[in-house]
C-alpha positions as CSV (number, residue, x, y, z in Angstrom):
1,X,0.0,0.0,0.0
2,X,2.9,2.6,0.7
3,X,4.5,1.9,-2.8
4,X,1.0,2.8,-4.3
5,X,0.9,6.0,-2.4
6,X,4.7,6.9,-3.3
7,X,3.4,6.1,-6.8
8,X,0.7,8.2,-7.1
9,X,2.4,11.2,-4.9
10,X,4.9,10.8,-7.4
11,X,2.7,11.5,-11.0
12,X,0.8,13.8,-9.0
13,X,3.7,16.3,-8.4
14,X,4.7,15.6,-11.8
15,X,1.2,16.6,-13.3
16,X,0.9,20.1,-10.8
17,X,3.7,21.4,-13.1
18,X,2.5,20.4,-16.6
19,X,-1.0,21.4,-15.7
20,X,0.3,24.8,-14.7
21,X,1.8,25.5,-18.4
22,X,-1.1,23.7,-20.1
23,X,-3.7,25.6,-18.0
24,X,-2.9,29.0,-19.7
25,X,-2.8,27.8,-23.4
26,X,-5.9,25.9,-22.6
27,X,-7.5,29.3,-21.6
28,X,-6.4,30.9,-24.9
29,X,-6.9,28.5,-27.2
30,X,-9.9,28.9,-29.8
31,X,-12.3,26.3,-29.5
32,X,-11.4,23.0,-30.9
33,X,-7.5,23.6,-30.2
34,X,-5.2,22.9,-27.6
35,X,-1.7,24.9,-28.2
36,X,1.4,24.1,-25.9
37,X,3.3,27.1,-25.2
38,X,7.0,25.5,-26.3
39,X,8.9,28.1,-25.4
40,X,7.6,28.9,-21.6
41,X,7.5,24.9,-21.4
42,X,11.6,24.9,-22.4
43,X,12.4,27.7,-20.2
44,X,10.5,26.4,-17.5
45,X,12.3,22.8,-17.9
46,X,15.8,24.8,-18.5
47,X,16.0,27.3,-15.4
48,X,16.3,23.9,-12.7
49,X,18.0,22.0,-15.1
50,X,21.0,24.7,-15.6
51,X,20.9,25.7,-12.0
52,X,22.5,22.1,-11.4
53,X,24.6,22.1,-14.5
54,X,26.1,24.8,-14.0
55,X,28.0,24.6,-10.8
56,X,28.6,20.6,-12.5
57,X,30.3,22.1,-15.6
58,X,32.3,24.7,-13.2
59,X,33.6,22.3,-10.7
60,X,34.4,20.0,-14.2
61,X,36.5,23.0,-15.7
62,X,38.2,23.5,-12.0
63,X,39.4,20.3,-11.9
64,X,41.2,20.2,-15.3
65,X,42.7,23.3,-14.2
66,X,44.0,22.4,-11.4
67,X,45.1,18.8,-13.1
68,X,46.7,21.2,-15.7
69,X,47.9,23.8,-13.7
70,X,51.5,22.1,-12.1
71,X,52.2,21.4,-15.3
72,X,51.6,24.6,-16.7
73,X,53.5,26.0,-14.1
74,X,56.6,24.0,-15.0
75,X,56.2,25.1,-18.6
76,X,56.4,28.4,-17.9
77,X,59.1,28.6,-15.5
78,X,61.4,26.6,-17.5
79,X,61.0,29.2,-20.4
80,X,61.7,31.8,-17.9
81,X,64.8,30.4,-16.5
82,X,65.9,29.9,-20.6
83,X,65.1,33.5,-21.0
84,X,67.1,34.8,-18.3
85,X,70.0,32.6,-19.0
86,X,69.8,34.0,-22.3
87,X,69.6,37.4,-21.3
88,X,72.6,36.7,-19.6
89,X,74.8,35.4,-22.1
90,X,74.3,38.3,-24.1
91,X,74.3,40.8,-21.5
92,X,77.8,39.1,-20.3
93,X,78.9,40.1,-24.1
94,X,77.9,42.8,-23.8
95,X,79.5,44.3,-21.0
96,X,82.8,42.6,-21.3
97,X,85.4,44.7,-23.2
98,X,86.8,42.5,-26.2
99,X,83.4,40.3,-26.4
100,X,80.8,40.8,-28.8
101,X,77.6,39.0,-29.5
102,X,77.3,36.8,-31.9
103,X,81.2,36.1,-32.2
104,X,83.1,33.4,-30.2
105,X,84.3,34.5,-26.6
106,X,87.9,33.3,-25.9
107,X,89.3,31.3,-22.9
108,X,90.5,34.8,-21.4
109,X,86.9,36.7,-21.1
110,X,85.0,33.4,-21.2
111,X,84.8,33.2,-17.3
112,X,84.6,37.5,-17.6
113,X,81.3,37.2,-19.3
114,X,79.8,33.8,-17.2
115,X,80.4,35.9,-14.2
116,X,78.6,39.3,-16.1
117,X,75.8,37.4,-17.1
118,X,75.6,35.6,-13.9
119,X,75.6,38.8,-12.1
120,X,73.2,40.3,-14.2
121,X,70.5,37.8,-14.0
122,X,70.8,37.2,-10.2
123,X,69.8,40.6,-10.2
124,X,66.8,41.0,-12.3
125,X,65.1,37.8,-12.1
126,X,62.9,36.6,-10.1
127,X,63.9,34.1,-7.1
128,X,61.9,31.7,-7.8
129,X,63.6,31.6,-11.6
130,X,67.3,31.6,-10.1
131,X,66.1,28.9,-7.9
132,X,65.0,26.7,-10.2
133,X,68.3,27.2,-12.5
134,X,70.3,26.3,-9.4
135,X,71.7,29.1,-7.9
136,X,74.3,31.2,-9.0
137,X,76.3,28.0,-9.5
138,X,73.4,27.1,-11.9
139,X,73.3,30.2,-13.4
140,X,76.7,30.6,-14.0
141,X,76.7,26.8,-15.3
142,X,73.7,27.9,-17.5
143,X,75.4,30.1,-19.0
144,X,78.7,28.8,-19.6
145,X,76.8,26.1,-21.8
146,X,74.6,28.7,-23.2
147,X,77.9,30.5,-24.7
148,X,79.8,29.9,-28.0
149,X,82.9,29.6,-26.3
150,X,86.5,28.8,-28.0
151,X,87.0,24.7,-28.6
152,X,90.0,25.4,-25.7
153,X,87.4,26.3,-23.0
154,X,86.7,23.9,-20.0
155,X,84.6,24.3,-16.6
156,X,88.4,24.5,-15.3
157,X,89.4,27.2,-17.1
158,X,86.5,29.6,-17.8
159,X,83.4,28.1,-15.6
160,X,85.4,27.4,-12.0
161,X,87.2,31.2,-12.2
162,X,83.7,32.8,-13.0
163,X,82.2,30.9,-10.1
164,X,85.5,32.2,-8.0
165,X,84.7,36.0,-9.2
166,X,80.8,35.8,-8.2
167,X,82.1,34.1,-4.8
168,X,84.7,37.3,-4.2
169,X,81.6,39.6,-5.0
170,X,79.5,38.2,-3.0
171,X,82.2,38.5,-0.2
172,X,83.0,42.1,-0.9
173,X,78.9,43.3,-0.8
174,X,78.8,41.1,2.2
């Protein structure tokens, strides 16, 4: 008997709403005819229906951003830190006397223009880029590799006297 009652309490508040948007046409209708207003009848079906897709569809697009976002992150950080070891390199040739962009830096300024650049990006980028690099050791590194340095030069004799140079900085602002 309770499964009967559920039943019918069931079509019943599914009828209250139909009979509400049928009532009206029923009222206009000429004699003989029975139009359904479509439109009111969609609107009226839409409105509950995107009130709970909505907030589905938005959680949905949260998610792949946040399942997108760490990598994104990465991404973008890694072509920072290649940009500002690039804008090292050149701004190393730049301010060393006897280098020039675009030409190959000898064994003598090689470890002259790793320290420049070096220099120059620990101080305009962000932490979180020179982090990521490694440090100045990473930097410095970076940039070595980054330059087109003579056949002769070696992390012994251009990287390990930059590194030495940003060290003696470091100690003298200190």
């Amino acid at each position: 008997m309770t499964q009967l009652f559920r039943t019918g309490l069931a079509l019943a508040s599914a009828a209250i709403p139909f009979v509400a948007l049928v009532s009206p046409a029923l009222a206009a209708a000429p004699a003989g005819t029975v139009a359904i207003p479509w439109g009111d009848w969609l609107v009226g079906l839409l409105q509950p229906v995107s009130a709970v897709l909505v907030p589905i569809a938005a959680a949905a697009v949260t998610a792949g951003v946040a399942r997108v976002a760490p990598w994104a992150a990465s991404l973008l950080t890694r072509e920072r830190v290649e940009a500002a070891i690039r804008a090292g390199a050149e701004y190393g040739q730049n301010a060393v006397a006897g280098a020039a962009r675009g030409r190959t830096v000898s064994v003598d300024l090689g470890s002259a223009v790793v320290a420049a650049g070096a220099r120059h990006v620990l101080a305009t980028a962000p932490a979180h880029v020179v982090r990521q690099a490694g440090g100045a050791g990473g930097v410095a590194a970076r940039i070595f590799r980054a330059l087109p340095l003579d056949p002769q030069a070696r992390v012994g004799n251009v990287l390990t006297p930059a590194l030495a140079a940003l060290r003696a900085g470091d100690e003298q602002r200190g």
